[in-house]
Structure formats: C-alpha cells, structure tokens
C-alpha positions in Angstrom: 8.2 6.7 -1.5 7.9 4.0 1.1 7.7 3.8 4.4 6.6 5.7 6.9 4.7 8.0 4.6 3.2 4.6 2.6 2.8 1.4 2.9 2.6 -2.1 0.0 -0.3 -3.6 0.2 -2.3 -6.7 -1.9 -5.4 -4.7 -3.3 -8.3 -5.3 -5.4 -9.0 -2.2 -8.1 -12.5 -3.8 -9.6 -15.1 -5.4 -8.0 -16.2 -7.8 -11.0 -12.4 -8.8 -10.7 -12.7 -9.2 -7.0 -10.2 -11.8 -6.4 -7.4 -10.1 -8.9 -5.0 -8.8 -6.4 -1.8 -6.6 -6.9 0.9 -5.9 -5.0 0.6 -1.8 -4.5 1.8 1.4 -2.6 -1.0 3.0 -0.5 -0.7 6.7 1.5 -0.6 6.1 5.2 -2.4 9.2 7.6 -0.4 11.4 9.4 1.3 10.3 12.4 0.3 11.7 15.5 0.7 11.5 19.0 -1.6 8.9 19.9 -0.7 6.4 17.0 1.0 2.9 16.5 2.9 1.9 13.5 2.8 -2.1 13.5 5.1 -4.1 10.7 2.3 -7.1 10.4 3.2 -10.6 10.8 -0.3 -12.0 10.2 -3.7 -11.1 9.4 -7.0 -13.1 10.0 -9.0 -13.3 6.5 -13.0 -12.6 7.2 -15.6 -12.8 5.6 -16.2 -9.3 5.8 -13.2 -9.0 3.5 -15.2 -10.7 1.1 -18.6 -9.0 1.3 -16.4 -5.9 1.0 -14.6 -6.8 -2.4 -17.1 -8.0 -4.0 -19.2 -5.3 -3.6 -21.7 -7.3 -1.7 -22.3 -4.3 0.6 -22.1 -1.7 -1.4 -19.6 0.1 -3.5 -16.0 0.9 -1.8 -13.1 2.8 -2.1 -11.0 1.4 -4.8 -8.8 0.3 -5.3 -8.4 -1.0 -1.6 -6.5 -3.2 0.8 -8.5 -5.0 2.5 -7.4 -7.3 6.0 -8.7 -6.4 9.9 -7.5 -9.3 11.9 -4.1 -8.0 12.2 -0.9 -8.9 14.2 2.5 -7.8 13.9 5.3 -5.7 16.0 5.2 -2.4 17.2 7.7 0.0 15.0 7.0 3.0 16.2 4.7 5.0 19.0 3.4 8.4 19.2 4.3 10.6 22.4 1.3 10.0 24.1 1.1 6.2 23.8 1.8 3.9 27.0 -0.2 0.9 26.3 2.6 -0.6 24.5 6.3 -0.4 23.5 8.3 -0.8 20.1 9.2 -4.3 19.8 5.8 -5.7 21.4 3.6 -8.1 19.3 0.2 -6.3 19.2 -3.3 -6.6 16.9 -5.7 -4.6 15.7 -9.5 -5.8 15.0 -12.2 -4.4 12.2 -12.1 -0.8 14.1 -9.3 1.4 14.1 -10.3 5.0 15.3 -13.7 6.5 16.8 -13.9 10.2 18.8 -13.4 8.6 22.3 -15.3 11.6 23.9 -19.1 10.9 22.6 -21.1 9.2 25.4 -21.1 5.7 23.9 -16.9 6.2 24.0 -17.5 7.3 27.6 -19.6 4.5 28.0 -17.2 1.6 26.7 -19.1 1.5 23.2 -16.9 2.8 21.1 -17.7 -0.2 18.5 -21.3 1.9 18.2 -19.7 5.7 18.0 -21.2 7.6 15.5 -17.8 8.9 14.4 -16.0 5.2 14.4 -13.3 4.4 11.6 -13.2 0.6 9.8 -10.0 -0.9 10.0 -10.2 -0.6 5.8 -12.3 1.5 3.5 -12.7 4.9 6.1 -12.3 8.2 5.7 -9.8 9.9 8.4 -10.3 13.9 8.9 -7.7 14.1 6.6 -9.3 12.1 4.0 -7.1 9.3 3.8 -8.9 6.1 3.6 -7.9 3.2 5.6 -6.4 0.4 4.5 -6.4 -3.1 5.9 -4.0 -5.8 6.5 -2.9 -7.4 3.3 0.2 -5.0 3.7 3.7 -4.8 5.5 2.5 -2.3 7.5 -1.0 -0.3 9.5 -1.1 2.8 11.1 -3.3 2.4 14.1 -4.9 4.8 17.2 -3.4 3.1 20.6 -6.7 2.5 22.2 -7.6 0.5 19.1 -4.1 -1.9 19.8 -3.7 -4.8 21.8 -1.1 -6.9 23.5 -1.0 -10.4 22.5 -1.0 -13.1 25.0 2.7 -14.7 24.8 1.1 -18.7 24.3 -1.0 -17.7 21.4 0.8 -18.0 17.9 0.1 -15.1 15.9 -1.9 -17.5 13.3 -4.1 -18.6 16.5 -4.7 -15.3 17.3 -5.3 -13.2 14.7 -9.1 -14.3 14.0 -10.2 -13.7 17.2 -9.3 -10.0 16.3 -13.1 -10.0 14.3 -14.6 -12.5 14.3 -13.3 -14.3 18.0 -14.6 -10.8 19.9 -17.8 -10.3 17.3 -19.5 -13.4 19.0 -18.0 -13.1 22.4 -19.6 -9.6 22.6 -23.0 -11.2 22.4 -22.1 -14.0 24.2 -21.3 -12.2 27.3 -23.7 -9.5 26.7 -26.8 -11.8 26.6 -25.4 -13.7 29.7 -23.6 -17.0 28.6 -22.2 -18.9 31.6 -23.4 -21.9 33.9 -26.9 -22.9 33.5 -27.4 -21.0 30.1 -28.7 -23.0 27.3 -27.1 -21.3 23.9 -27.9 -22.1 20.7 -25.3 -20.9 18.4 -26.6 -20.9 14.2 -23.5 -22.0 11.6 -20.9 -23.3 11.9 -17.9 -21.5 10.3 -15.4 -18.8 11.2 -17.6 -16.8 13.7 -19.7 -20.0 14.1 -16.9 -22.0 15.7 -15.2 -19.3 17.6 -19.1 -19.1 19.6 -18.9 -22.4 20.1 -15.6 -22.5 21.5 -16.6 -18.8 23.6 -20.0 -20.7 24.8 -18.1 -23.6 26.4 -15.7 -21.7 27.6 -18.0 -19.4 30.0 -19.5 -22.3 30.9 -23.1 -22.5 29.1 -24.8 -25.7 27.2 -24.3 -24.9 23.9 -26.2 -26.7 21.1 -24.7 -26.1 17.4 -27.3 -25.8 14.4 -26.2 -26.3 11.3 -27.6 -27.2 7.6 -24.1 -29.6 7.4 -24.5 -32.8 8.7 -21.1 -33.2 8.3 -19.8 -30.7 10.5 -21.2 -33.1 13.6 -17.8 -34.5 14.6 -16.5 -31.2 14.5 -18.6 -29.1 16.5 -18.6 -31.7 19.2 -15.5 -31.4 19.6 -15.4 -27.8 19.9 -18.0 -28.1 22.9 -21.3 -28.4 21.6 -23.8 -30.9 23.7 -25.5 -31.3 20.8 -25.5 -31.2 16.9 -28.4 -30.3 15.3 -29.1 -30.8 11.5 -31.8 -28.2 9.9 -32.0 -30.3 6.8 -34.1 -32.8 8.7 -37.9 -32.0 8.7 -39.1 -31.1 12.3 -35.6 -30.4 13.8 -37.0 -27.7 15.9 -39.8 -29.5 17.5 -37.5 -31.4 20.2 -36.4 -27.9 20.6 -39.3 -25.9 21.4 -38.7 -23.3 24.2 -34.7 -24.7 24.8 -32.8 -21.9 24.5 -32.0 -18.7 26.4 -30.8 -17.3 23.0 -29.4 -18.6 20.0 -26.8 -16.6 18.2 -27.0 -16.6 14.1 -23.7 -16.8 12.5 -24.8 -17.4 9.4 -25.2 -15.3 6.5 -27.8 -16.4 4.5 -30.8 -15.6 7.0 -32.9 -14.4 4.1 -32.6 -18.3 3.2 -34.8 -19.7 6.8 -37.7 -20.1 7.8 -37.5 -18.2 10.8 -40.8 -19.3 12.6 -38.7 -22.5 13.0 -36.0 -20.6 14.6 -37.7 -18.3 16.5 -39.7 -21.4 18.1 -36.6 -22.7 19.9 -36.3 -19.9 22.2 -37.5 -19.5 26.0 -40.0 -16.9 26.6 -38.5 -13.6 26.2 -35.7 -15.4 24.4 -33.3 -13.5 21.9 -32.7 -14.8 18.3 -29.4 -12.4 17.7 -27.2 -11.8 14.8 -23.7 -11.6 13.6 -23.5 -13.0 10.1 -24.4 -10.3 8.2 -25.0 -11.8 4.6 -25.6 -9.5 1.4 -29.9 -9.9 0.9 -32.3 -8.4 2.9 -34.3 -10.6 6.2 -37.6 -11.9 5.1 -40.8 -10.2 5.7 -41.5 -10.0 9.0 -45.1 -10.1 10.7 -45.2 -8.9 14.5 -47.2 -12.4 15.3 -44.3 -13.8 14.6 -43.0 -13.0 17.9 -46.1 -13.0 20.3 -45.7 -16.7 20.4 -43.1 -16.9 22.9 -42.5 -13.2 23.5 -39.0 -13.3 21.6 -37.2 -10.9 19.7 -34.3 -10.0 17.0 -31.7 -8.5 17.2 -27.9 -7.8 16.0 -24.3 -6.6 16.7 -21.4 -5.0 15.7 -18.0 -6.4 16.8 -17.0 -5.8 20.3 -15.5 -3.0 23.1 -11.7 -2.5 24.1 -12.9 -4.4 27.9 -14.1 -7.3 25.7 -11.3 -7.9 23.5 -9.0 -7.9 26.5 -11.1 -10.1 28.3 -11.7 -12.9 25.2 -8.0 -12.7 25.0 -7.5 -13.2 28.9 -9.9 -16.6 28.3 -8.1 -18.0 25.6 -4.9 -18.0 27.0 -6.5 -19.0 30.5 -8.0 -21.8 28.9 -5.5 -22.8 25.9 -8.2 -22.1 23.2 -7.1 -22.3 19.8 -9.2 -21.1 16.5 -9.6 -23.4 13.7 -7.1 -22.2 10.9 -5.2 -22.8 8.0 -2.4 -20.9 6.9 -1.3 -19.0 3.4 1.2 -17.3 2.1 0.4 -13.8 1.7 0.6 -12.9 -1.7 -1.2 -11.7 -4.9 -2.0 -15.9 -5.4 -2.2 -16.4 -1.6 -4.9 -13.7 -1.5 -6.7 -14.7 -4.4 -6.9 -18.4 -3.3 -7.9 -17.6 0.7 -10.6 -15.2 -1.2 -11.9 -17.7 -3.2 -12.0 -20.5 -1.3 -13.8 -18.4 1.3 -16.5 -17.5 -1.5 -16.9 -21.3 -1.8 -17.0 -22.2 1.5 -14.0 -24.7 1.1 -12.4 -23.8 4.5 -12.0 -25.6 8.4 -12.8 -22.7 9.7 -11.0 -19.7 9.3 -7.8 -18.5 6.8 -4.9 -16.8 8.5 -1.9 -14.7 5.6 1.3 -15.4 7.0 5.1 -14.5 6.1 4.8 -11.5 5.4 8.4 -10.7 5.0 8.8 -13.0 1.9 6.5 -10.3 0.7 7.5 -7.4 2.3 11.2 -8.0 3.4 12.6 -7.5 6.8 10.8 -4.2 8.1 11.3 -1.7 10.6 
C-alpha cells in the first residue's frame, strides 16, 4: 500500500531470534488534526530497544519496529499543528501520545499520565500499535515533536531524544548546579550523557564505574573524579559526599547497595534510570536509617525539559558520544548485538535512511 496509510520498517517477529530483522510494511494510525508525519533521517538506538526485543521486559507486540530516538523532516501536519512546519528537522523521544487533559498533563507530567503512548509497542484508541524508528517514516502527536537546534547533527542529536532528557530530568529535578556534589553510577549511553548534563549545570560530578578503563573517558566528559567499584573499600573515601548519585546502570540487582547508599549526604537520594531485566535486592528499612537516604526512580522527561536539555547543548556545543550505522536488516542486527555485548563508546545512532527507504515525501 505504502505511504501515508503504511510505513517499512526493520522488525523483529521472535524474541528467541531477537536480532533477526526484516525489512516490512506496518499500518500507520489515522491522521488527525493534531498529528506530524516525519520522513526519518536518524534514530538513536537504546537500550530499551533491547530490553524490548528480547523480551527482557515482558512479551511485546510482534512482530514490531522498534526505534524512539528519532529525527527526520516534517512531511506533513495536521490542521491544528503550529509548533512546526513541513520541511523542518524535528524528533521524537520514547513517548508519542498521552490524554493532555489529566492533571499530571496539566501539570507538565505528561511522561507519568496514566493514559501515555510508547513511541513503539502501544496501543492507540484505534488499536493500532505503535511502531518505532527503524522505518522511513512515524506518525507523531505535535506536542510530542521537537525542533532541532540548527548546530546539532542529526546523529548528535538523536540520543538525547531518550536517553540525553532521561537523566537530565533527574538531574535538574534533584537540583544539579553549582555547589552540588553528583555522583552519577555507569558509564554508558545514559551514563555519559549525565555526565556531560552534570557539568554542564554546573555541579561536581564524580563518575562510578566497575571499568577502570573508562577513566580517561569520563574525565574528559567532566567528571572530577573516577571512581573504580572493583577496588575493595571504594566507598569509604566517599562516605556522606554526595547530594545524590544517579544509577545508570542496569544491573543493580548485581551491588551491594549498603556501599552505595553510604556515599550519600543525609537525606541524600540514590535515584534510578537504568532499568535492567532482574528484580532489586532485598531490601531492609535499616538500610536507610543510617544516613536518612532514600530510593528512588524515573521515567524519561517533560516537553519543558526536552526543550530546555536541547537549549544547553547547543548553548554549550555538547556533543553525545556516537557511532554511526547504516540502517538496515545487518545494520540493525549488528548495533543490537553489539549493544547486548556492551561493545559500544557510548551510544549507536542508524543513519541513511534513504539507501533504505529512497527519497521520501
């Protein structure tokens, strides 16, 4: 049929083969008034993606296209979009619809309404589920679209679509800025973006890590510091340092957490993005009374805060750590794989997509 009633798209059909993409036709919603039809030129690959395929999180909708750091140009608006115009080069992060009239809309938390669509793997009204940006095109609600700052390539900026604003949320959330001391847990695709968010705002940011040899690098991102976990006693020089640390990692189910935990100020926060596929430890409430702390997590970012990380970067000339692939059944497959192993500096961006998809419009 093609386009605009479907759209091609790289999608997995099994999870036990969760790195066999194919090149297939998926149903797009139905247009309406508020929506943005974007012909993608990039898309950020997250870790999510993974978790999703393989069925780490549960079972999904299959088969499925999976993608939510997404840039391309606007094809197409509705009648009642003004935020931006056919021709502009816009993105789209891990949310791509919510009610917008709940109180946590209202409120500039539409990342926590209770009727919020994914980017991929949602049910609309309609019963069409989403599907991500592995594809030529996405169909997206205008409040969930933003304009790309002109000095950020579209490989730059597509990361910081998920996992740039789901540690800049925290970050400025918690109150990073001048005379903070952060403490910012892995350091990998969310990891390094919190580094480079931390400096930014103007905090001390320390990076913790279980990789001794990602010293070099996190320095140079902006850590004060590198600390190695691997090395017995690493928290003790520690002990009451930080305002909050932020845990990008996703194997928490892997610390001891007393360690952790004993590195924050009183009433300090030990918070969480990386979201890994076990269960966190048992937990005792004495655990906490030592310095008063507690956990917590969170889930991506608002519209304010995406508009404002975006307004920093380009401010500041911050650039994400990427590599680049073709997108492609083999470009997908080997971004997915190599993510699974952890063989990545620090994030995987899909580019040209119209040697897949041809010139679109």
């Amino acid at each position: 049929m093609g386009y605009p009633e479907t759209a091609e798209g790289f999608m997995i059909h099994d999870h036990k083969k969760w790195s066999d993409f194919k090149k297939g036709e998926f149903k797009l919603k139905k247009f309406e008034e508020h929506d943005v039809d974007i012909a993608i030129e990039a898309c950020g690959v997250c870790a999510s993606d993974l978790h999703t395929i393989t069925g780490g999180w549960g079972d999904a909708p299959l088969p499925l296209c999976v993608g939510h750091e997404v840039i391309g140009k606007v094809v197409k608006i509705g009648d009642k979009v003004t935020n931006c115009k056919v021709g502009d080069r816009v993105g789209v992060g891990a949310q791509i619809g919510a009610d917008l009239t709940c109180g946590n809309c209202k409120a500039d938390q539409e990342n926590y309404c209770p009727n919020s669509i994914d980017t991929y793997g949602a049910p609309y009204p309609d019963g069409t589920i989403s599907q991500g940006g592995y594809s030529s095109h996405i169909r997206a609600n205008d409040y969930f679209v933003f304009k790309i700052p002109d000095n950020l390539e579209s490989s730059i900026a597509a990361p910081m679509l998920c996992a740039g604003l789901t540690v800049y949320s925290p970050l400025v959330r918690l109150g990073a800025g001048p005379g903070k001391k952060v403490g910012i847990i892995g350091i990998g695709g969310l990891g390094h973006f919190a580094l480079l968010w931390a400096k930014a705002l103007g905090a001390e940011v320390y990076a913790i890590s279980h990789t001794p040899n990602k010293k070099e690098d996190a320095l140079k991102m902006g850590a004060k510091e590198f600390i190695c976990t691997k090395e017995k006693g690493w928290n003790e020089p520690y002990k009451f340092a930080f305002d909050f640390v932020i845990n990008t990692a996703d194997a928490i189910d892997q610390f001891n957490l007393d360690d952790y935990f004993s590195t924050l100020k009183v009433w300090g926060k030990f918070h969480m993005v990386g979201f890994g596929d076990k269960p966190i430890p048992t937990l005792m409430a004495q655990q906490f009374a030592g310095n008063g702390c507690s956990i917590g997590a969170s889930h991506i970012g608002n519209r304010p805060e995406m508009e404002a990380m975006f307004e920093l970067a380009s401010k500041q000339n911050i650039k994400s750590w990427v590599e680049t692939i073709d997108v492609s059944e083999e470009g997908c497959k080997t971004a997915l794989e190599r993510l699974e192993k952890n063989d990545i500096k620090y994030r995987f961006t899909l580019v040209n997509f119209d040697k897949a998809f041809g010139k679109r419009s």
